[in-house]
TORNU-315921 format. One record per atom (N, C-alpha, C): x negated, y negated, z negated; residue in three letters. Coordinates in steps of 0.001 Angstrom, whole numbers, plus 500000, padded with zeros to 6 digits. Layout:
BEGIN
XYZala;...
//
This chain:
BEGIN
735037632424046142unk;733638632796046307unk;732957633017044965unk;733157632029044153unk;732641632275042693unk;733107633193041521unk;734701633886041769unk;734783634717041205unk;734318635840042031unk;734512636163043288unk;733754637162043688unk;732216637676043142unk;731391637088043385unk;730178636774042912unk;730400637398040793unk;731232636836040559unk;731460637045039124unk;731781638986039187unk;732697639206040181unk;733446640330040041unk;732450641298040839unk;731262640924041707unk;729603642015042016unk;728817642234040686unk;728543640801039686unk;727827640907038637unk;728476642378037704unk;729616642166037707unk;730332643078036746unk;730306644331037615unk;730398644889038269unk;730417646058039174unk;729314646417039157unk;728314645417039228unk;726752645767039020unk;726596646398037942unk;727036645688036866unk;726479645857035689unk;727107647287034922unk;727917647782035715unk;729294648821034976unk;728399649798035512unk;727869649593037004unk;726748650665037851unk;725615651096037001unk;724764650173036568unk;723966650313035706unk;723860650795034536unk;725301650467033968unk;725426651496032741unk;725543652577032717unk;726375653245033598unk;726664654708034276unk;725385655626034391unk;724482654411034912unk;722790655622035395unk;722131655304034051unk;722663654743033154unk;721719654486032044unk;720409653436032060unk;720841652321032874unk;720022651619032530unk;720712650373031420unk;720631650511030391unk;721487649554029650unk;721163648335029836unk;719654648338029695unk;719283646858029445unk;719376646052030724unk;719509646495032292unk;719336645759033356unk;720920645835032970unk;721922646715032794unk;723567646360032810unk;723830645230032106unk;723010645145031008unk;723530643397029771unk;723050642504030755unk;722571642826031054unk;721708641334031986unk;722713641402032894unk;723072642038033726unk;723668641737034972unk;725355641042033997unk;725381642133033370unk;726887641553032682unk;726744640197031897unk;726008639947031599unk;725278638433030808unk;725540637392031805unk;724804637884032855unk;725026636637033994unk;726739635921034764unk;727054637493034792unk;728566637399035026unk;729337636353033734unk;729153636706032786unk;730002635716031852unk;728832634239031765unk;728350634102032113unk;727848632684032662unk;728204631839033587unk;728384632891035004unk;728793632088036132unk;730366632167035895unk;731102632984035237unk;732408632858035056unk;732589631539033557unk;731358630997033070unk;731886629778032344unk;731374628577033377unk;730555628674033482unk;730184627731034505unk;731003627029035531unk;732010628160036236unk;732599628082037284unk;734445627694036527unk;734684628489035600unk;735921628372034874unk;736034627558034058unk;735372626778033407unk;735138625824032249unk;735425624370033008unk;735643623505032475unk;736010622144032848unk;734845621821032932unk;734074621564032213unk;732859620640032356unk;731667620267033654unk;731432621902034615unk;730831621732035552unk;731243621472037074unk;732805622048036922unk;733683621571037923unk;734194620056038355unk;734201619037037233unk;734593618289037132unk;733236617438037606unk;732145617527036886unk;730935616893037305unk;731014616936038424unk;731027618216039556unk;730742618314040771unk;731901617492041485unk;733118617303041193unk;734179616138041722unk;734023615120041733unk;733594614458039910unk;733225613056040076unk;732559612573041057unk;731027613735041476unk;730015613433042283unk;731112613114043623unk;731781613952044340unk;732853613327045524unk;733556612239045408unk;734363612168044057unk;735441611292044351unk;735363609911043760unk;734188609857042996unk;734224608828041689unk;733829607240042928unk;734983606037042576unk;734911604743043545unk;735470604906044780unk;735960605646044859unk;736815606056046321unk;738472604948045735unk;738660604365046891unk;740279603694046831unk;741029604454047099unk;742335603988046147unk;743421604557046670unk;744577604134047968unk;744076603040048144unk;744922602123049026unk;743522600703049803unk;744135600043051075unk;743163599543051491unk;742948598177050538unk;741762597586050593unk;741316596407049967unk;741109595458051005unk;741292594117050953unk;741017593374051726unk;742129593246053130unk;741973591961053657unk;743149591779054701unk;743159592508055794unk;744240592706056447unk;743948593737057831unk;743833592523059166unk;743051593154059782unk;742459592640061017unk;743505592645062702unk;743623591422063469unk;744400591875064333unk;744850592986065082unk;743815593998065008unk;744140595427065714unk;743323596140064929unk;743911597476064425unk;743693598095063159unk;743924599386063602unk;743064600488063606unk;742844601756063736unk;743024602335062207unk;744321603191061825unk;744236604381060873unk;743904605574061296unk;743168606349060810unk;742424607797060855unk;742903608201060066unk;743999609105060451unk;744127610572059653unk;744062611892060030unk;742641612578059211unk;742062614256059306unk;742981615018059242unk;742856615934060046unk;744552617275059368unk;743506618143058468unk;744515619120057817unk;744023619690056560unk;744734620597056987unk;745104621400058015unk;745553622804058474unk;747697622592058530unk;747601623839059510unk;748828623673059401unk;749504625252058708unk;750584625651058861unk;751558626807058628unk;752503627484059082unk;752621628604059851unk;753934629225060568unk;754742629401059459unk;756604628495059849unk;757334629330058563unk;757915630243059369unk;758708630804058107unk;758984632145058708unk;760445632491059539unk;760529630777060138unk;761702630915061471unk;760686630660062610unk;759592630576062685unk;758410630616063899unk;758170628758064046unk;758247627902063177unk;757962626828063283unk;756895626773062589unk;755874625089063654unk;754621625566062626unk;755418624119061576unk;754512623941060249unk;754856622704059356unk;753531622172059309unk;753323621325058216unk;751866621209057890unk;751638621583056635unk;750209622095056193unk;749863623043055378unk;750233622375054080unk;750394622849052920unk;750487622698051620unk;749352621452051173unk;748428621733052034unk;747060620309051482unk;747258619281052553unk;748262619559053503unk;747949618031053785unk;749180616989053893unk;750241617661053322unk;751368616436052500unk;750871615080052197unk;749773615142051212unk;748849614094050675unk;748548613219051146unk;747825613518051989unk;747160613050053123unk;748187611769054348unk;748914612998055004unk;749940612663055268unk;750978611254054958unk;751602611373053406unk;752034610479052838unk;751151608939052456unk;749899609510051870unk;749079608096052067unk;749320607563053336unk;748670608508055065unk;748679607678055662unk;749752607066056288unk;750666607471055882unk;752376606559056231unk;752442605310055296unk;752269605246054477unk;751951604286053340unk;750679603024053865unk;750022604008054254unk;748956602806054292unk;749355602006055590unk;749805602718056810unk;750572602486058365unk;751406601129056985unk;752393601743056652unk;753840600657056259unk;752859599339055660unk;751329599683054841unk;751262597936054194unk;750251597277055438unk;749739598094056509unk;749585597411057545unk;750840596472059027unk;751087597581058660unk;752713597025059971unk;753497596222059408unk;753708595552057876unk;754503594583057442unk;753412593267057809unk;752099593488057744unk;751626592072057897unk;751995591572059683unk;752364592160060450unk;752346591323061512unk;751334592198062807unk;750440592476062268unk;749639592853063068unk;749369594204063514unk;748814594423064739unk;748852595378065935unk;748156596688064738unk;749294597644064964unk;748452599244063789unk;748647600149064684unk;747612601290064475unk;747802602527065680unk;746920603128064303unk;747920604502064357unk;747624605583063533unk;746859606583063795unk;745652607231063821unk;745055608131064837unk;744945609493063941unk;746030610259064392unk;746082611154064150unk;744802612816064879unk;743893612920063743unk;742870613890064633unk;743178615372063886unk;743148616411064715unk;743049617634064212unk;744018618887065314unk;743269619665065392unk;743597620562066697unk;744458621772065890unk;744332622813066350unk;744831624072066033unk;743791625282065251unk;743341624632064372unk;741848625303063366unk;742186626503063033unk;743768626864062762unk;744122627943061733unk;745048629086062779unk;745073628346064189unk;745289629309065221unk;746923629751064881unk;747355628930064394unk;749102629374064061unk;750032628703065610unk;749340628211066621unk;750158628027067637unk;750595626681068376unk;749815625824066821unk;750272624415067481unk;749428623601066755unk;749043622442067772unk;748044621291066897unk;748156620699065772unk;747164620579064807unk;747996619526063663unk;748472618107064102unk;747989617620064930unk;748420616038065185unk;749695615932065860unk;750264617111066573unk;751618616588066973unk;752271617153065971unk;752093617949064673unk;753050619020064059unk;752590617354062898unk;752034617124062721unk;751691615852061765unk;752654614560061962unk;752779614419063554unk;753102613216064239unk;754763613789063882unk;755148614274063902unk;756391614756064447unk;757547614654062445unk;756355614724061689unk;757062614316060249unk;756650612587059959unk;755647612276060440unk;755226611104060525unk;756293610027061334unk;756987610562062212unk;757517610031062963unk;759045610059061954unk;759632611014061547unk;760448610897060595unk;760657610303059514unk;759406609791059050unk;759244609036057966unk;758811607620058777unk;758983607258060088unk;759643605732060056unk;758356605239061216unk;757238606134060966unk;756554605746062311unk;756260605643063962unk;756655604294064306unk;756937604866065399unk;755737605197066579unk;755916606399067795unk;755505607015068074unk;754589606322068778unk;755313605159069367unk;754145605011069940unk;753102603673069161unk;753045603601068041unk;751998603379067449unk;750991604414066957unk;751286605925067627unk;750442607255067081unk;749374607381068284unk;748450608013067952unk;747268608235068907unk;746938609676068707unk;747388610767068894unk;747041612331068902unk;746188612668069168unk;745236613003068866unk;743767613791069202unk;744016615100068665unk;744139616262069466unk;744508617702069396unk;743487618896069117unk;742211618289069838unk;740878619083070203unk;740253619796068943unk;740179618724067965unk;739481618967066864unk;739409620679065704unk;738115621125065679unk;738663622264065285unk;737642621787063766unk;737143620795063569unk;736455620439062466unk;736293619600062125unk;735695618604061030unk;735355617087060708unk;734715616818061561unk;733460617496061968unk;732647617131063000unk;732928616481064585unk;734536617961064421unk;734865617671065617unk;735364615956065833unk;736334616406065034unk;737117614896063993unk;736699613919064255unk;735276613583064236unk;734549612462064388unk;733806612421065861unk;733410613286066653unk;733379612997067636unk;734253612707068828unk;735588613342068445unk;736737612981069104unk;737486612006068757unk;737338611671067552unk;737793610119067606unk;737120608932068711unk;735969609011068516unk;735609607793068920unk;735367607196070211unk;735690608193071598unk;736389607808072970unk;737257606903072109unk;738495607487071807unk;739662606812071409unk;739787605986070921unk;738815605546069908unk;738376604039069361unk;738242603094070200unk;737201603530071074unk;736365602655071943unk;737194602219072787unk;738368603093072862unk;739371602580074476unk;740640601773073414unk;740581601725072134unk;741823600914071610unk;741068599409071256unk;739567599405070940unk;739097598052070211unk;739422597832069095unk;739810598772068040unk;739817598358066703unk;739524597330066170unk;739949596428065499unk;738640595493064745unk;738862595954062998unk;739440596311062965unk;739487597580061429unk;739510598492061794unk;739110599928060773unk;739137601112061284unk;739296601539059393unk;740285602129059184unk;740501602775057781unk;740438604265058122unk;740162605194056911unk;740197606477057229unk;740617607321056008unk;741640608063055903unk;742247608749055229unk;742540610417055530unk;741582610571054196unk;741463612087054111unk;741830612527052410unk;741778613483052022unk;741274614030050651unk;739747613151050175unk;740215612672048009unk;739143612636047883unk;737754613249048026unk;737923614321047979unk;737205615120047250unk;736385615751049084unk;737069615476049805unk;736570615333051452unk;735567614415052359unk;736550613043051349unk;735792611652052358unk;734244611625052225unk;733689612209051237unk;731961611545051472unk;731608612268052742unk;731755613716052905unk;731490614019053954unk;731654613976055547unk;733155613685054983unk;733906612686056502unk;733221611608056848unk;732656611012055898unk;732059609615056083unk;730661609879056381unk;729665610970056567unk;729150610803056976unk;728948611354058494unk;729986612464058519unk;729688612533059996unk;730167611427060648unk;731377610978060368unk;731833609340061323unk;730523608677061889unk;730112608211060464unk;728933607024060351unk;728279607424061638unk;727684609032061903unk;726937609445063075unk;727243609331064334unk;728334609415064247unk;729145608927065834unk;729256607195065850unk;728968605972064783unk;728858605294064901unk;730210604715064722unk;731230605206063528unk;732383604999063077unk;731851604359061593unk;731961603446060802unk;732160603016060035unk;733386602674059218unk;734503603577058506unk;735564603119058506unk;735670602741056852unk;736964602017056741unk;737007601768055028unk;737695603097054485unk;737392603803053493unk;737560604968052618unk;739236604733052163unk;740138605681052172unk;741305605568051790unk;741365606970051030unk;741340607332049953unk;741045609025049522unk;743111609040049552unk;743464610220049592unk;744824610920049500unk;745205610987048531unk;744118612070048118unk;744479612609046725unk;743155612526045423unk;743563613154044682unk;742642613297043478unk;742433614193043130unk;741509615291042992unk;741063616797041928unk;740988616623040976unk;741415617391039922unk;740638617303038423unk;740494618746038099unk;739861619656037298unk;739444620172036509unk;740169620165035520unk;740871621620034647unk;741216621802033379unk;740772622027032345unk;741163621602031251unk;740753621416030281unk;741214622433029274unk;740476623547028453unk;740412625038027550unk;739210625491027692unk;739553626323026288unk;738595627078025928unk;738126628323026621unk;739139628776027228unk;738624630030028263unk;738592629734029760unk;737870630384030492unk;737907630146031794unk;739681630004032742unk;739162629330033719unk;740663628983034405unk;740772629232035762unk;741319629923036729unk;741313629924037968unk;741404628649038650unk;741853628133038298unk;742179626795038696unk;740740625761039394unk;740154626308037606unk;738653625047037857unk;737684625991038825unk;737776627278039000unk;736555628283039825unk;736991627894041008unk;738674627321041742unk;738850627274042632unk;738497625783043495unk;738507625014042172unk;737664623243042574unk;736472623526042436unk;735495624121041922unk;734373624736041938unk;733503624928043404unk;734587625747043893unk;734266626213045219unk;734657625579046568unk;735283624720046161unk;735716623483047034unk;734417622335047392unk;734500622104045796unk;733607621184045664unk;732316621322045927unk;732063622628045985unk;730795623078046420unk;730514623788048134unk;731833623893048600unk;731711623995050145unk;731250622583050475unk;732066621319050262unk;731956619638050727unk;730063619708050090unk;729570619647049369unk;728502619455048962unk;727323620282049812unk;727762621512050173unk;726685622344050978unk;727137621649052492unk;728044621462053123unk;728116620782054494unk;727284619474054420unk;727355618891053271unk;726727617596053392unk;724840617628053690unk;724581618519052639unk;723500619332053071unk;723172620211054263unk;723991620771054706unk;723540620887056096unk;723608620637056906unk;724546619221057064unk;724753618090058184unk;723273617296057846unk;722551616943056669unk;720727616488056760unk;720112617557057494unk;720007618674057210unk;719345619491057369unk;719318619179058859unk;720488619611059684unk;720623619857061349unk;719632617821061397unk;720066617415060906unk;719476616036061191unk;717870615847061275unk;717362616330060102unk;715933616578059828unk;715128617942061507unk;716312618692061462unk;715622619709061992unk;716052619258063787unk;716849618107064111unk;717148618055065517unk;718104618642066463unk;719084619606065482unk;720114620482065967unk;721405619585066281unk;721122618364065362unk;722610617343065809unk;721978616931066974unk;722883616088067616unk;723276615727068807unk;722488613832068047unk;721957612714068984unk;721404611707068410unk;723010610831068148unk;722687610176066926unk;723701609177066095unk;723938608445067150unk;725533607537067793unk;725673606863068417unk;725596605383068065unk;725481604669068650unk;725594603157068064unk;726731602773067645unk;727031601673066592unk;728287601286066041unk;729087601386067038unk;730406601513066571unk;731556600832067173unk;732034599270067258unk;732254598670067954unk;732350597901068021unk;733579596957067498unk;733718596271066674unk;734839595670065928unk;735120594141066479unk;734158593760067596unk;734819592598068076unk;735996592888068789unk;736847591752069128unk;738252591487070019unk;737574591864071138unk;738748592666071776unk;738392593018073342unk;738177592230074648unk;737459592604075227unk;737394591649076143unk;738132591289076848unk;738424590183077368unk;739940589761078436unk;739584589085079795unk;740342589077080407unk;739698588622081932unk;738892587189082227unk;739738586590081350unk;738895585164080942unk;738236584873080519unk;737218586024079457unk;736026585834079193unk;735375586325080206unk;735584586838080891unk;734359587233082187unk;734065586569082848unk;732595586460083249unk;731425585665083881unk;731957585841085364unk;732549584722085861unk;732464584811087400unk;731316584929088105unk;731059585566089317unk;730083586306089624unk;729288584715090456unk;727506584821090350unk;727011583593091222unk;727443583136092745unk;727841582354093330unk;727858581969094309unk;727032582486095135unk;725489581732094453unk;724548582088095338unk;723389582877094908unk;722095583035095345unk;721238583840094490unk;720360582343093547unk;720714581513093786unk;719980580162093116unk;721085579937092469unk;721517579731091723unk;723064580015090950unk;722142580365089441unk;722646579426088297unk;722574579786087123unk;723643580053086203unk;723710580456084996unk;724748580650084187unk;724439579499083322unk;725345578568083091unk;725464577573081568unk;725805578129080685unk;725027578240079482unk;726009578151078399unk;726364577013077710unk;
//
């Protein structure tokens, strides 16, 4: 997006010279080698990452809880070219954390379910959560500690389709593993559905470092600045009433069991003790 934008300034400005307007062509061409340092240069790309990723964990903190919900976002998938889908180049990462984080939960003892969310976004033929589940499962997880949610065609979705599925497992942890440079925004649509989970980032962005512009940094640039405008217009729909109303927490107590239930009064003069 930002070299585009770079590559109108210059087209502009080549236009302008042609009809003889010189001085609006420097300007337009002026601006172009601005937004091409701006955007190519380390310094403003990197700012805009820190702002995502800076205090994000790499792994969970603190003990895991008897029944433990992992969340992992898909990040697209890929047809190869024997007609199988894989999963996309960005979400290996992802992926591998959340097998990792599954293995330092499932050695303590206690009950883990992996919740795999993400549908068919990129329209190649097959969901990410079973094309996810299905390498996940190769790397040692077993299946039926997986929870597939297929539907999802967005974070948004992501988060509203998780949380049936929460509600019917009883979590009393809930971790969530995405891309750094992803989770603030993941985290706040969750929060709205009334998901609170602990932050697990995948991966890490950085920004390169030279004297001339870099494709590299225009392309974290524009990353970093898609996650930053959603975040802004997930307030916006908020301010303006277009979201749907925030649900109440999830609930992290132990589930209920038959023996905590209130046998029903005898009579209508019948009290409850506590």
């Amino acid at each position: 997006m930002s070299l585009g934008v770079v590559g109108v300034l210059v087209l502009l400005g080549l236009v302008l010279a042609w009809r003889g307007s010189r001085r609006t062509a420097a300007i337009a061409l002026g601006l172009a080698l601005g937004v091409l340092w701006v955007v190519g240069c380390r310094p403003v790309p990197q700012r805009l990452l820190d702002g995502l990723q800076d205090g994000l964990p790499a792994r969970v903190e603190g003990a895991w809880a008897p029944r433990n919900a992992i969340i992992l976002l898909g990040a697209g998938t890929t047809r190869a070219p024997d007609g199988t889908v894989e999963p996309s180049f960005y979400a290996y990462g992802r992926i591998a954390r959340a097998a990792a984080v599954y293995r330092q939960c499932h050695v303590t003892g206690n009950d883990c379910k992996l919740l795999i969310s993400g549908g068919d976004a990129v329209h190649s033929g097959r969901a990410e959560a079973p094309v996810y589940g299905d390498l996940l499962a190769a790397m040692g997880v077993p299946r039926g500690d997986m929870i597939l949610e297929s539907r999802s065609l967005s974070t948004w979705q992501n988060a509203r389709f998780s949380r049936p599925l929460l509600d019917a497992y009883h979590p009393q942890k809930v971790v969530l593993v995405t891309s750094g440079m992803h989770m603030r925004r993941a985290l706040l649509y969750f929060a709205h559905f009334g998901i609170h989970p602990e932050p697990v980032r995948a991966d890490l962005l950085t920004a390169r470092q030279g004297w001339l512009p870099k494709t590299w940094n225009a392309l974290v640039f524009d990353l970093a600045l898609h996650e930053y405008l959603g975040q802004l217009q997930f307030r916006y729909y908020n301010l303006t009433g277009k979201n749907p109303p925030p649900l109440p927490p999830l609930s992290l107590a132990p589930a209920p069991t038959a023996a905590a239930t209130v046998a029903p009064a005898r009579s209508s003069s019948a009290t409850v003790q506590e």
